[in-house]
C-alpha positions as a Markdown table, in Angstrom:
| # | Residue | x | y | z |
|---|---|---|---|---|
| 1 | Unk | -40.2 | 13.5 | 141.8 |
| 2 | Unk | -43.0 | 14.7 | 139.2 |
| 3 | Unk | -42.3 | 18.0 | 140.7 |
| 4 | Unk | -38.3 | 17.8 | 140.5 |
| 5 | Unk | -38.7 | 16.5 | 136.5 |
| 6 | Unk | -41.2 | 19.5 | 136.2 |
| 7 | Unk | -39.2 | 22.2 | 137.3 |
| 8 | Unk | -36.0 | 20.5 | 135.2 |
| 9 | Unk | -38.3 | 20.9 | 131.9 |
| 10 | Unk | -39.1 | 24.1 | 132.6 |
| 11 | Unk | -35.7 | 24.9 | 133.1 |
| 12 | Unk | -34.5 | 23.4 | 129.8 |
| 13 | Unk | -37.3 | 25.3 | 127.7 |
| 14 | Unk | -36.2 | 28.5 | 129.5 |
| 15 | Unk | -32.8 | 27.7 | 128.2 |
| 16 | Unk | -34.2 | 26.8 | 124.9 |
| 17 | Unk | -36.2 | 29.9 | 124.4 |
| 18 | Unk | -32.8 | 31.9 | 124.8 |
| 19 | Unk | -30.9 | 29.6 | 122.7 |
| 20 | Unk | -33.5 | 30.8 | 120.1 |
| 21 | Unk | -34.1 | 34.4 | 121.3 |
| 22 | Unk | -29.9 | 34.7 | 120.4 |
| 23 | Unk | -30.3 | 32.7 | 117.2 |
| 24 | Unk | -32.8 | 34.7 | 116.2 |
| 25 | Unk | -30.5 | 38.2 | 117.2 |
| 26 | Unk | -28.0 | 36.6 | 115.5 |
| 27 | Unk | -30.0 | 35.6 | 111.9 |
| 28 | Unk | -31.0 | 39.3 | 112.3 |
| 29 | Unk | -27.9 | 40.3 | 112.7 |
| 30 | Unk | -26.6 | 38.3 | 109.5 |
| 31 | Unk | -30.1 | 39.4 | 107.5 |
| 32 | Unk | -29.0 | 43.1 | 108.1 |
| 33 | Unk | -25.4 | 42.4 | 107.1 |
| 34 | Unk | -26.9 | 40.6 | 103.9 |
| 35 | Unk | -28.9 | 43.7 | 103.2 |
| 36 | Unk | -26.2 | 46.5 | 103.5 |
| 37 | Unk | -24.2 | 44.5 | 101.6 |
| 38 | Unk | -26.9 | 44.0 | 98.7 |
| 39 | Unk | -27.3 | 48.0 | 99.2 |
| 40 | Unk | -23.2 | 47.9 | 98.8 |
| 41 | Unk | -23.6 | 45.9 | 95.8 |
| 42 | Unk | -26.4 | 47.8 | 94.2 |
| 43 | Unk | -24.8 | 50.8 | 94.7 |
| 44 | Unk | -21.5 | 49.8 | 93.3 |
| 45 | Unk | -23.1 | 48.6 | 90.3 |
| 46 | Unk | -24.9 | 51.6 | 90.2 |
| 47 | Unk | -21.9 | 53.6 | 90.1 |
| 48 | Unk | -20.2 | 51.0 | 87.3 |
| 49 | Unk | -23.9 | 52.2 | 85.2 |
| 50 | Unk | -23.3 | 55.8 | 85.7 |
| 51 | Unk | -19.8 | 55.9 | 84.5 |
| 52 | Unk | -20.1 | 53.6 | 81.3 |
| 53 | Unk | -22.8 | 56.3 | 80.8 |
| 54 | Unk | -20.9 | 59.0 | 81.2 |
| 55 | Unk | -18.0 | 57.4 | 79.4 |
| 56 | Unk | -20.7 | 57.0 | 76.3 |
| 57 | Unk | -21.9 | 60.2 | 77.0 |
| 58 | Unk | -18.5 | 62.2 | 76.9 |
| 59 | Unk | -17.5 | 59.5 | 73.7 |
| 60 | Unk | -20.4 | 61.0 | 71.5 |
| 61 | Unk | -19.1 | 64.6 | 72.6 |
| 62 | Unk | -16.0 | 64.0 | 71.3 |
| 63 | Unk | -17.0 | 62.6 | 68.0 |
| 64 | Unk | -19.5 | 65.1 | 67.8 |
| 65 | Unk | -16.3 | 67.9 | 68.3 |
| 66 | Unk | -14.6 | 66.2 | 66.0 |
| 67 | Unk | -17.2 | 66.6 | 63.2 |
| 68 | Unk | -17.4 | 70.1 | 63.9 |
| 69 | Unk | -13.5 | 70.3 | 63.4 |
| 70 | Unk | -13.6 | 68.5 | 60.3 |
| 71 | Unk | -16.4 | 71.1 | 59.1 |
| 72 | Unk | -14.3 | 73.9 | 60.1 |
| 73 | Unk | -11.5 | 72.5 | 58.3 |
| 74 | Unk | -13.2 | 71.6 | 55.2 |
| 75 | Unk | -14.7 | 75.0 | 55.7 |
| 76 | Unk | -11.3 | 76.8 | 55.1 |
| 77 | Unk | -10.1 | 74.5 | 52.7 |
| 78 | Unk | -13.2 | 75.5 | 50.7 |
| 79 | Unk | -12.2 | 79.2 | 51.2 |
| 80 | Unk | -8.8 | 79.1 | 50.3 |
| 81 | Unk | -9.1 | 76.8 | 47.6 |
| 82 | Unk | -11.9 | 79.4 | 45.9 |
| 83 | Unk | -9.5 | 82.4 | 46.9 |
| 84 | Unk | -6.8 | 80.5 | 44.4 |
| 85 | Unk | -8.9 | 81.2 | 41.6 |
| 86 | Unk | -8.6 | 84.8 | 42.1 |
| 87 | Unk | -5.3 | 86.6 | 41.4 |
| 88 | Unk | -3.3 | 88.7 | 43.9 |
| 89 | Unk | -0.7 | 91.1 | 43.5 |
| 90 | Unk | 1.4 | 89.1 | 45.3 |
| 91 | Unk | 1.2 | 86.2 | 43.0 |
| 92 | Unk | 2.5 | 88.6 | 40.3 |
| 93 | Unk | 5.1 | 89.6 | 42.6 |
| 94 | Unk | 6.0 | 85.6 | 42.9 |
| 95 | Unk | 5.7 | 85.0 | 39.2 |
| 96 | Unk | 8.2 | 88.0 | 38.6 |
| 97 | Unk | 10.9 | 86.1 | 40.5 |
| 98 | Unk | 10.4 | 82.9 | 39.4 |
| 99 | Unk | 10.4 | 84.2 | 35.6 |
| 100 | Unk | 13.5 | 85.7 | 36.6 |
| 101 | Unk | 15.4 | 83.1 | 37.7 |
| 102 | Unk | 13.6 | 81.2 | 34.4 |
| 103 | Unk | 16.0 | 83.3 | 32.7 |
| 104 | Unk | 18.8 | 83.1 | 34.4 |
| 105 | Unk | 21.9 | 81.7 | 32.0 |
| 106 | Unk | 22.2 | 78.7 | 34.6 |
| 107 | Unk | 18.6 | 77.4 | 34.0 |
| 108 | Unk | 18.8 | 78.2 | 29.8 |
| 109 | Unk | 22.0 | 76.6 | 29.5 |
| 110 | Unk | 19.9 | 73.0 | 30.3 |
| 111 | Unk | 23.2 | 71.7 | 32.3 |
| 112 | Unk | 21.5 | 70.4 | 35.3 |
| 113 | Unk | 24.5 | 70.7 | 37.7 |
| 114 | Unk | 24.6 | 74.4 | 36.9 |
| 115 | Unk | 21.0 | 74.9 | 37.1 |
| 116 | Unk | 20.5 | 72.6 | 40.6 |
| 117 | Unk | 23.6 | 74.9 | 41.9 |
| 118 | Unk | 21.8 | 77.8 | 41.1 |
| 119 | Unk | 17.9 | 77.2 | 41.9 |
| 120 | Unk | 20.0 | 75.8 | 45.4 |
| 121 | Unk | 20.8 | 79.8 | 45.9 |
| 122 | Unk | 17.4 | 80.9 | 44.8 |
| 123 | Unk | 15.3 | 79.4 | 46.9 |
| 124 | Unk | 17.4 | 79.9 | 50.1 |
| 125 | Unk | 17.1 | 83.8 | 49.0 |
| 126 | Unk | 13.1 | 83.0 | 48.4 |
| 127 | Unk | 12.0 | 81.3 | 51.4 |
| 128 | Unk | 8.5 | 81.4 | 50.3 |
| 129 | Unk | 9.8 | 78.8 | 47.6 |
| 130 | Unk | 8.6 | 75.0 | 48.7 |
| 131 | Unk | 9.8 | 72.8 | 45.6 |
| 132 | Unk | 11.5 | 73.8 | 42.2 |
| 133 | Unk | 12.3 | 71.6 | 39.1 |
| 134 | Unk | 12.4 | 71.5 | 35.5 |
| 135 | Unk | 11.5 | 69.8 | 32.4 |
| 136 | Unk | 12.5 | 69.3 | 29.3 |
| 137 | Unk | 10.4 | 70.4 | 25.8 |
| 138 | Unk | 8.4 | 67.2 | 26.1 |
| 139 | Unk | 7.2 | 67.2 | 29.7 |
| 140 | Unk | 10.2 | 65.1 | 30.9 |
| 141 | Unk | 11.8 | 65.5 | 34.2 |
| 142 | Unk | 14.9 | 66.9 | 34.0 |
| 143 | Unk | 16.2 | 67.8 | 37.5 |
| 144 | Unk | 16.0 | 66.6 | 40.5 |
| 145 | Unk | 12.9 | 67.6 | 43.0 |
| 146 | Unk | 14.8 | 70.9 | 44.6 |
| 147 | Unk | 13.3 | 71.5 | 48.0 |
| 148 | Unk | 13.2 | 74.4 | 50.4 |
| 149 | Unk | 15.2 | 72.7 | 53.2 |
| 150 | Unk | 12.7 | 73.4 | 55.6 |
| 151 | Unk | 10.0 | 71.3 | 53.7 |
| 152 | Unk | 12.6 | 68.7 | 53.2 |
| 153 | Unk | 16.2 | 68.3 | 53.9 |
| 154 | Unk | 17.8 | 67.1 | 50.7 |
| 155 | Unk | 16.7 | 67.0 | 47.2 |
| 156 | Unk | 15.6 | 63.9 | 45.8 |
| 157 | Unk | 15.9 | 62.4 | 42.7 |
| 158 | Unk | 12.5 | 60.4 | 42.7 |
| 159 | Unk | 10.6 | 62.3 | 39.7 |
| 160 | Unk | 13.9 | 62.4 | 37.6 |
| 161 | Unk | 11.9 | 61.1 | 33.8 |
| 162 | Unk | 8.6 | 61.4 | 35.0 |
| 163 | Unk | 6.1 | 62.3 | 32.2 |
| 164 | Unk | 4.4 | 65.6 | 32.7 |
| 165 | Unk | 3.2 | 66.3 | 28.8 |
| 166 | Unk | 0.1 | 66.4 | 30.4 |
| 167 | Unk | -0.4 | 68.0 | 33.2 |
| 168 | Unk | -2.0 | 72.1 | 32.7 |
| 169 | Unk | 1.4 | 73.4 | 34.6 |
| 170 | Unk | 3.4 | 71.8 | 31.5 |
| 171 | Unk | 1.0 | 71.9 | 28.8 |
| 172 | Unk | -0.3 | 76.0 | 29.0 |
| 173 | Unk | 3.5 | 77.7 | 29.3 |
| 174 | Unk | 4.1 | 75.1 | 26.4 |
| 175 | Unk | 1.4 | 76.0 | 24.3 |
| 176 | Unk | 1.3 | 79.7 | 25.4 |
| 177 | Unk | 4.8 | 80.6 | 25.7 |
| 178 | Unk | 3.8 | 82.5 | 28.9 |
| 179 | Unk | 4.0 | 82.2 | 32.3 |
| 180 | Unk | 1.4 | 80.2 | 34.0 |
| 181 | Unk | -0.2 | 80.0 | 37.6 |
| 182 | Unk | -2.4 | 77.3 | 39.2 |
| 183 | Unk | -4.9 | 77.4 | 41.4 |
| 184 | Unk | -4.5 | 76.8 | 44.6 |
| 185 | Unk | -4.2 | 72.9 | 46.3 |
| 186 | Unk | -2.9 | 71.2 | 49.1 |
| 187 | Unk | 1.1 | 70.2 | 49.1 |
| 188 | Unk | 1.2 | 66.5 | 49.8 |
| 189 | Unk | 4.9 | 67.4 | 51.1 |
| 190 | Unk | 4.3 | 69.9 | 53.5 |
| 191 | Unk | 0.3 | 69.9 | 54.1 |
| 192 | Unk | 0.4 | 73.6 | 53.4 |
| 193 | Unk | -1.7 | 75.9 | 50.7 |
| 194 | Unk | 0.4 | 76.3 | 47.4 |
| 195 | Unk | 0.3 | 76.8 | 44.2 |
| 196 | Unk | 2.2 | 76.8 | 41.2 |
| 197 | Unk | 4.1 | 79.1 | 39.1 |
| 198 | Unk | 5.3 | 77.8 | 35.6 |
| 199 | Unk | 7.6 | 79.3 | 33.3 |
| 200 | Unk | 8.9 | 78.5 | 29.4 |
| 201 | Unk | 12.7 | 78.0 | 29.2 |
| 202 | Unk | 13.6 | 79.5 | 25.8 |
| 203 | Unk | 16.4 | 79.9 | 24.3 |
| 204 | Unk | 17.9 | 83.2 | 22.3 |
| 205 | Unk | 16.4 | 82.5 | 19.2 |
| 206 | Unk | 12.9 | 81.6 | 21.4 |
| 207 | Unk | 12.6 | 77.7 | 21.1 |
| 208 | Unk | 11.2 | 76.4 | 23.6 |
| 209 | Unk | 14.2 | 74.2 | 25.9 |
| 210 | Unk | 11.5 | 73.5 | 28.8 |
| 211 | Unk | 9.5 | 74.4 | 31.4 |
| 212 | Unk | 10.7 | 75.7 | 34.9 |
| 213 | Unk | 8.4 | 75.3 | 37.8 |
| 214 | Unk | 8.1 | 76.8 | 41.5 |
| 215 | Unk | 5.7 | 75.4 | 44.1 |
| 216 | Unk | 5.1 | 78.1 | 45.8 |
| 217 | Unk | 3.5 | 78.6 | 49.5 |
| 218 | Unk | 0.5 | 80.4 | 49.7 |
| 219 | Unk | 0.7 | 82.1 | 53.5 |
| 220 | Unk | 4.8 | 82.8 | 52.9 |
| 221 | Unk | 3.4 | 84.5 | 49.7 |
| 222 | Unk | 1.4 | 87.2 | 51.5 |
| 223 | Unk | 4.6 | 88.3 | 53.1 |
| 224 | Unk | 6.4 | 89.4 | 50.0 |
């Protein structure tokens, strides 16, 4: 019997010792699993770190390109604005027809129907024309805000009575009785280079009825 109950134990802690050699396969099993998927993990989050890095990276590139831009920009701003101040032939050439149409009987006569008719004409034969409008002796809007339809596509009457007296457009052709031109600036209408030719509105005996103004742009100019 001691031998039978012997043998029976050493039976069981045989089976016992396997039951543990398969636990143990199988913890390994689950330890490795635990580790690749750890590895996974870090790796993912690894990834996650590189592209928020990259994405920060490529963020500062852009605003640093967009500095540069504005540079550039501000750059030929700065040129053009500092070519204004110097006088081209073809601002003469600009000035001789906007003096001309000055004079025209439409714009003298003062009738504002007549003269909007008429400027209406003038700028579609003068393309490089943005805005025309007029004033009376005292800086007073007379007209409407005449536009080149392709800066806007009707005229508006939003500056109608708007005091001018003294702005340097009204106040030197006023003073001077001669045709003026501005330096150049920026249109708020059309975000393009202009600048402006102003003109006394006399009549025969030479009083001064108002003053006629032509925005004109600056890179249609060139083409005259």
């Amino acid at each position: 019997n001691t031998a039978t109950v012997s043998a029976e134990a050493a039976q069981i802690l045989d089976t016992l010792a396997e039951n543990i050699n398969n636990l143990d396969d199988r913890l390994n099993v689950i330890a490795q699993a635990g580790r690749e998927q750890s590895e996974t993990v870090n790796s993912v989050a690894d990834s996650i770190e590189s592209i928020a890095a990259q994405a920060e990276q490529q963020q500062k590139l852009s605003q640093q390109l967009e500095s540069i831009v504005t540079d550039i920009n501000g750059g030929c701003d700065s040129l053009l604005v500092s070519i204004g101040e110097f006088r081209l032939r073809s601002h003469e050439k600009s000035a001789e027809v906007v003096a001309k149409a000055a004079a025209s009987a439409e714009v003298v006569s003062m009738d504002m129907r007549r003269a909007e008719s008429f400027i209406e004409t003038f700028i579609r034969s003068n393309p490089f024309i943005e805005l025309v409008y007029i004033t009376d002796a005292r800086g007073r809007q007379v007209s409407h805000n005449i536009w080149n339809k392709d800066v806007k596509s009707a005229n508006d009457a939003s500056s109608v009575g708007s005091d001018w007296g003294t702005r340097e457009w009204f106040k030197n052709p006023a003073r001077t009785g001669e045709t003026y031109i501005s330096d150049i600036y920026r249109s708020v209408a059309s975000d393009s280079f202009c600048f402006t030719v102003s003109i006394p509105v006399k009549s025969q005996d030479g009083i001064l009825k108002g003053i006629f103004a032509a925005d004109i742009n600056f890179a249609d100019m060139l083409n005259i």
